[in-house]
N, CA, C and O of each residue as an XYZ file, in Angstrom:
468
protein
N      14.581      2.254     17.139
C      13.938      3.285     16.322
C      13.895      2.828     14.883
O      14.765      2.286     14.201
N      12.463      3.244     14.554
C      12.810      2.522     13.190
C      13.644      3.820     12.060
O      13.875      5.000     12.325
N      13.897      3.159     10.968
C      14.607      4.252     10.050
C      14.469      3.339      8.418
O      14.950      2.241      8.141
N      13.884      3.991      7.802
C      13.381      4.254      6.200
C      14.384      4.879      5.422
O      14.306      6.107      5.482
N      15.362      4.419      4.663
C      16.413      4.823      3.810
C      16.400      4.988      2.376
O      17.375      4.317      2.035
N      16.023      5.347      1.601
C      15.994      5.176      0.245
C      17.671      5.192     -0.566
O      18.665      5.813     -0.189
N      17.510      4.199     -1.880
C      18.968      4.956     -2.533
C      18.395      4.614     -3.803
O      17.284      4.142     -4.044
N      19.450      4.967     -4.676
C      19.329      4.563     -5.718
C      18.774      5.764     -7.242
O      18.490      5.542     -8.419
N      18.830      6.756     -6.563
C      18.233      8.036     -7.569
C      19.285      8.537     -8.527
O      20.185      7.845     -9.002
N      19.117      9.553     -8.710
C      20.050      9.851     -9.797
C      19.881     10.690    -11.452
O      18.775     10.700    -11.993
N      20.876     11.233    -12.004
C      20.330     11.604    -13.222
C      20.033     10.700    -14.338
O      20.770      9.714    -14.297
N      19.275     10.691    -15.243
C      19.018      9.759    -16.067
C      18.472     10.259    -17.781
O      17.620     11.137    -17.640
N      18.706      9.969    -19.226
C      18.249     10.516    -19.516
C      16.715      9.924    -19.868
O      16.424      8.796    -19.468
N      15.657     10.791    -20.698
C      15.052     10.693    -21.239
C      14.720      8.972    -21.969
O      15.481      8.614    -22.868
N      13.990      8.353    -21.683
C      13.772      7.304    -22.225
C      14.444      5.551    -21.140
O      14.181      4.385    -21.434
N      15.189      5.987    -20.103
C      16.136      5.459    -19.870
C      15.736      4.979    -18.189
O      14.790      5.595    -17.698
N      16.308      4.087    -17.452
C      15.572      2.993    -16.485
C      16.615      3.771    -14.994
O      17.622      4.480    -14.986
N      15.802      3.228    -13.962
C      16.340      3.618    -12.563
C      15.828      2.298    -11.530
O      14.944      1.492    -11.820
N      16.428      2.313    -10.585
C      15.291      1.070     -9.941
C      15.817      1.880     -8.437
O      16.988      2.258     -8.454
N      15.243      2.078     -7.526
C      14.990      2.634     -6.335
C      14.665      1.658     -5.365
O      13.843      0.742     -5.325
N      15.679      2.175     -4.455
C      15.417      0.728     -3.411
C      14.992      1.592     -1.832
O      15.493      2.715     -1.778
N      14.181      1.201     -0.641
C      13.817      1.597      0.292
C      14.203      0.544      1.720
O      13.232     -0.149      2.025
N      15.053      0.395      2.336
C      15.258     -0.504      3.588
C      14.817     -0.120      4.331
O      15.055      1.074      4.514
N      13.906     -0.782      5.256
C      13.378     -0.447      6.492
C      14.097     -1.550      7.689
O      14.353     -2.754      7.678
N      14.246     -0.542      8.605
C      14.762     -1.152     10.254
C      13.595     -1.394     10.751
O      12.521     -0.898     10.408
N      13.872     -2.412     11.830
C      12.431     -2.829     12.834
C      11.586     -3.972     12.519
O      11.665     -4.420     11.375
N      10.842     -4.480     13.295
C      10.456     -5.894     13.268
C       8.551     -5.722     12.183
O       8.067     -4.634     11.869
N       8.141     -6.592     11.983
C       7.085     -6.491     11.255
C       7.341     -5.800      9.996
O       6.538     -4.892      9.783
N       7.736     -5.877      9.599
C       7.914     -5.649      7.780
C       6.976     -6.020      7.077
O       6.156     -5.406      6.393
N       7.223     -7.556      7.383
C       6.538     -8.379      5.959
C       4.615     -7.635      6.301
O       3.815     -7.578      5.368
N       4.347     -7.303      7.320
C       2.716     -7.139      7.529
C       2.633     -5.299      7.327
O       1.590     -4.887      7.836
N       3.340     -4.361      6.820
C       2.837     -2.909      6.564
C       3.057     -3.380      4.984
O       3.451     -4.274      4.235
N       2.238     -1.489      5.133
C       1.660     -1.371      3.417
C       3.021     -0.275      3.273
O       3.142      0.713      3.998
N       3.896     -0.620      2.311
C       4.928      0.536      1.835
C       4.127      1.427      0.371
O       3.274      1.138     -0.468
N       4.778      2.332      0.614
C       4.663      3.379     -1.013
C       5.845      4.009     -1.182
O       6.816      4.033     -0.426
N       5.666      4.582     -2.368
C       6.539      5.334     -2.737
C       5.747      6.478     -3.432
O       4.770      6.386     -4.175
N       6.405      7.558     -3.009
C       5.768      9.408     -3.441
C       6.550      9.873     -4.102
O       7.588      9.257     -4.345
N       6.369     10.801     -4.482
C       7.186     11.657     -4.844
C       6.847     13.166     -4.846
O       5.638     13.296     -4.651
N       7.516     14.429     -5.005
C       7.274     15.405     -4.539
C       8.458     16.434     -5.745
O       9.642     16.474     -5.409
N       8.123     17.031     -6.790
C       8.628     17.986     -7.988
C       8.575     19.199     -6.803
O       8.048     19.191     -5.690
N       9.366     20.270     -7.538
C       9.135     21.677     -7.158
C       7.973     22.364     -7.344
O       7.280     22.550     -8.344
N       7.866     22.763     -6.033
C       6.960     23.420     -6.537
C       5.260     22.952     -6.572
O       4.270     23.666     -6.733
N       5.373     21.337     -6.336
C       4.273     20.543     -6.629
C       4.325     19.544     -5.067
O       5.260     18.980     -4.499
N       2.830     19.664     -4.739
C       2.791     18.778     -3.488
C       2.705     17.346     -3.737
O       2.163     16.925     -4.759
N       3.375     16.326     -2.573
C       3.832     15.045     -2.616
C       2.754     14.254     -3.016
O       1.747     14.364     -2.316
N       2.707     13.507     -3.935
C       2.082     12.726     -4.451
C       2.265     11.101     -4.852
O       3.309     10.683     -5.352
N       0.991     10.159     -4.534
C       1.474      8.735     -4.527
C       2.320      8.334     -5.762
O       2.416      9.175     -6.655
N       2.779      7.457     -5.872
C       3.738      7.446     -7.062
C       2.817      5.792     -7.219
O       1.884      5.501     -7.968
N       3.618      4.865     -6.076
C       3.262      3.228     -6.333
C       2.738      2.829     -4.445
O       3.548      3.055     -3.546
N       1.611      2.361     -4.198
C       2.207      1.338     -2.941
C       1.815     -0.110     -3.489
O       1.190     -0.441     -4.496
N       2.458     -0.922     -2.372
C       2.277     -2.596     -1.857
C       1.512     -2.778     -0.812
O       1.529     -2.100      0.216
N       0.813     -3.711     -1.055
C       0.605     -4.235      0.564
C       1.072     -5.037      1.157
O       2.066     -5.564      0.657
N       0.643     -5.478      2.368
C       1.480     -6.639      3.104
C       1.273     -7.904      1.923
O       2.059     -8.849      1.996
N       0.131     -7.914      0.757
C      -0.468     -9.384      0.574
C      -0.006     -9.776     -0.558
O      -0.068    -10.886     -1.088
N       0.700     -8.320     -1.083
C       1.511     -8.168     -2.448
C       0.482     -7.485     -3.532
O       0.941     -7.288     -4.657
N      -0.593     -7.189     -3.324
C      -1.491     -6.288     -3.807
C      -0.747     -4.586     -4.001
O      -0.289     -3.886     -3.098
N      -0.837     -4.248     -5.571
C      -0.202     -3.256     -5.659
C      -1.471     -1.826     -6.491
O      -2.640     -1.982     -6.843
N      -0.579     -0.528     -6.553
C      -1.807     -0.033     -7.186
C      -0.908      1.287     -7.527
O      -0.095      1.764     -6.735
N      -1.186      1.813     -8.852
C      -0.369      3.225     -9.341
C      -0.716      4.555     -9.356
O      -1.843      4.898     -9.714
N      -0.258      4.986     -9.167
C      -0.526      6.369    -10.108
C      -0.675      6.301    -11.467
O       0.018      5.586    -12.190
N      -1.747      7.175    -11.920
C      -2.247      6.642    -13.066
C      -0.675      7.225    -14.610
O      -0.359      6.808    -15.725
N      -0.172      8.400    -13.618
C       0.628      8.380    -14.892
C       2.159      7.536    -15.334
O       2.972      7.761    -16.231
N       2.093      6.365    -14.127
C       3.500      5.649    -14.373
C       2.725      4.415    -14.406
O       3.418      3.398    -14.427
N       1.284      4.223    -14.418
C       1.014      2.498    -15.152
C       1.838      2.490    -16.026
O       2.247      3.518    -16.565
N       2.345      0.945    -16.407
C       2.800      0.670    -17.490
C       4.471      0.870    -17.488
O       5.395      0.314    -18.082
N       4.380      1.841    -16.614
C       6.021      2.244    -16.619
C       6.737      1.749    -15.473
O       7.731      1.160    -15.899
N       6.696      1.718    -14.314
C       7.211      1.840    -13.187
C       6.342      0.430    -12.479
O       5.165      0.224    -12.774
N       6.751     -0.050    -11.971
C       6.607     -1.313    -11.061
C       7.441     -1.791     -9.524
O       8.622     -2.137     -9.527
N       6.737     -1.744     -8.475
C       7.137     -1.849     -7.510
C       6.938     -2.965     -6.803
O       5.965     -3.619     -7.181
N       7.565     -3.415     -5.864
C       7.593     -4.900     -5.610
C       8.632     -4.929     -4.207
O       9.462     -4.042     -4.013
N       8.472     -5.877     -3.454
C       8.637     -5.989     -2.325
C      10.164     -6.991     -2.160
O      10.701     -7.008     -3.267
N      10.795     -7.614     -1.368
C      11.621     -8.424     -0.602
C      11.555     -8.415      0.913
O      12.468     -7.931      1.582
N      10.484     -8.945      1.443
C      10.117     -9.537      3.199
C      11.665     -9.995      3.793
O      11.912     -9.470      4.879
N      12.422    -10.622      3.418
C      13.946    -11.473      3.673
C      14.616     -9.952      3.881
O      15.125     -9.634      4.956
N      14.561     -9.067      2.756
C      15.712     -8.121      2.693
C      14.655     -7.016      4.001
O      15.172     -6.187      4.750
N      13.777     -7.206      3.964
C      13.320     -5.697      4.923
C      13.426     -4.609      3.799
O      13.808     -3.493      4.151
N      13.051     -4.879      2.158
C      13.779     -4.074      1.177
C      11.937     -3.704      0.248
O      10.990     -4.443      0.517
N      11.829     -2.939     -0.405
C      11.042     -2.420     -1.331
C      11.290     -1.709     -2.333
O      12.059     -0.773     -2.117
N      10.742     -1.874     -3.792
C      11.986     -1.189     -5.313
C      10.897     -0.644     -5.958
O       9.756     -1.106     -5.935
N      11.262      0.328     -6.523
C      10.543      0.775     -7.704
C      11.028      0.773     -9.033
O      11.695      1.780     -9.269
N      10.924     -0.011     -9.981
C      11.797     -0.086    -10.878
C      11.267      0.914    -12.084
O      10.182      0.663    -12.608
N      11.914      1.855    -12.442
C      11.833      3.025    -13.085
C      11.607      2.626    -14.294
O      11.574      1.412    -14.090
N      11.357      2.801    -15.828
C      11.599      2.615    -17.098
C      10.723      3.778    -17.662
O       9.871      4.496    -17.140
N      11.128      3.716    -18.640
C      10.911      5.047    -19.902
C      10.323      6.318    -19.097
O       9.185      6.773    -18.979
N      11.511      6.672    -18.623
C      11.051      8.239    -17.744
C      11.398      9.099    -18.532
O      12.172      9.193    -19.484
N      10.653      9.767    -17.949
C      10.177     10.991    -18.859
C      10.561     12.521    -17.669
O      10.479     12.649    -16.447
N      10.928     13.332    -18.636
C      11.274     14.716    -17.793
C      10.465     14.997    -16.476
O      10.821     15.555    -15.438
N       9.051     14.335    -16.907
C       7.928     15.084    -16.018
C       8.441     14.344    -14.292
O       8.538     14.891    -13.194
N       8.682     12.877    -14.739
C       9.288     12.010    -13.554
C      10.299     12.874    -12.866
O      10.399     12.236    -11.818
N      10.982     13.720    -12.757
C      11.910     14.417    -11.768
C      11.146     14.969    -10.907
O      10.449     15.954    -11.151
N      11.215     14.319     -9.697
C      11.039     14.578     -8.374
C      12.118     13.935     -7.527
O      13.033     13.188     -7.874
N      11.695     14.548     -5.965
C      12.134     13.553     -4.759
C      11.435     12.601     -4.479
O      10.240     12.753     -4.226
N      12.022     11.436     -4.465
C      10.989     10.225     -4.528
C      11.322      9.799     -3.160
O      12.448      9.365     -2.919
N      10.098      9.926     -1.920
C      10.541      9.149     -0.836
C       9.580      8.126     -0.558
O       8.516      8.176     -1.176
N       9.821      6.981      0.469
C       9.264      5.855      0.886
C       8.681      6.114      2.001
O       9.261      6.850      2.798
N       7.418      5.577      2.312
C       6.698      5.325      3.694
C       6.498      4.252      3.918
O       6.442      3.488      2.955
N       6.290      3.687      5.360
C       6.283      2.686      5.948
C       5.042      2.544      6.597
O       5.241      2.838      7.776
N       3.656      2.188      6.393
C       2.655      1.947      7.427
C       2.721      0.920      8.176
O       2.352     -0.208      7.851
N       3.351      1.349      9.573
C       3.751      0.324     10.665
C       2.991     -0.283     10.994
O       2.545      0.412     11.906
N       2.024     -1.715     10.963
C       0.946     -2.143     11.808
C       2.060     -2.202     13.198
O       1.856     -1.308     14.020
N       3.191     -3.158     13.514
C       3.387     -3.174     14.541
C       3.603     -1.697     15.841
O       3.592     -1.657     17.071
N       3.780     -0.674     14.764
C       3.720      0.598     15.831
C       3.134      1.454     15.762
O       3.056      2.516     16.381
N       2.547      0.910     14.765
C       1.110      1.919     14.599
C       1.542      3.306     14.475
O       1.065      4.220     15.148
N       2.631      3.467     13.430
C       2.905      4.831     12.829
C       3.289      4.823     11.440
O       3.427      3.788     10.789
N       3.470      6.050     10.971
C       4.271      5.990      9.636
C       5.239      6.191      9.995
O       5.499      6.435     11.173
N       6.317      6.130      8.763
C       7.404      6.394      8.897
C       7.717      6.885      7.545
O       7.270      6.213      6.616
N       8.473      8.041      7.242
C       9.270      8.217      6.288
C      10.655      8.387      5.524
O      11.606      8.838      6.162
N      10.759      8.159      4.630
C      12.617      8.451      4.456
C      12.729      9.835      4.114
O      11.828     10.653      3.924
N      14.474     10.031      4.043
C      14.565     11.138      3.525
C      14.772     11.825      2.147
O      15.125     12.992      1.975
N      14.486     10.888      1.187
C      14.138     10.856     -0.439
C      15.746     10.884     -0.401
O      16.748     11.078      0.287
N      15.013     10.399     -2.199
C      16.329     10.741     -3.000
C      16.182     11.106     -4.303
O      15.644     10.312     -5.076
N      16.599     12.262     -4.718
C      16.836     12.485     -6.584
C      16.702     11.874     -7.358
O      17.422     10.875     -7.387
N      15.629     12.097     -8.552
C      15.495     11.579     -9.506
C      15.342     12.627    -10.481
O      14.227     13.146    -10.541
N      16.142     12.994    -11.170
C      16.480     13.754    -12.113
C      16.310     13.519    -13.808
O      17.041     12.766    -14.452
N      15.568     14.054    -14.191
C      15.415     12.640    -15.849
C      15.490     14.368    -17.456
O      14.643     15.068    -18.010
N      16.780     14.260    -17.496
C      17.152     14.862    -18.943
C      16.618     14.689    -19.833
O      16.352     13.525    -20.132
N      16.158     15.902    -20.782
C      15.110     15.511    -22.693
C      16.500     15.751    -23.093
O      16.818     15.702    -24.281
């Protein structure tokens, strides 16, 4: 079975860096497209960053510049590396997995990102 884990969330303040990591179980890694969402109160889940298998990436327009995501094929691993967050950034940030080999998604079960003015 596969399983999508996120860690790495947390409180943070204002101005200040996070890096978010996503492990995926199961074979074919290096060939799905991962993302990362996120989901505020109150507010429906929305793309944050994905990758593709080819290393082709693409943002949400309000963390260009800020946030950068990037892959490890070896680790079965995917990061989002956080910088100059801002209050609005507090959400649950979870990871998906577009399985080519099983031809499903998969999701984690987020984790906190909390960001103090």
């Amino acid at each position: 079975q596969v399983q999508v884990v996120e860690s790495g969330g947390g409180l943070v303040q204002a101005g200040g860096s996070l890096r978010l990591s996503c492990a995926a179980s199961g074979s074919g890694f290096r060939g799905d497209t991962m993302g990362w969402y996120r989901q505020a109160p109150g507010k429906q889940r929305e793309l944050v960053a994905i990758i593709t298998a080819s290393g082709r990436t693409n943002y949400a327009d309000s963390v260009k510049g800020r946030f950068t995501i990037s892959r490890d094929n070896a680790r079965n691993t995917v990061y989002l590396q956080m910088n100059s967050l801002k209050p609005e950034d507090t959400a649950v940030y979870y990871c998906r997995q577009d399985s080519v080999n099983y031809g499903l998604t998969y999701w984690g079960q987020g984790t906190q990102v909390t960001v103090s003015s």
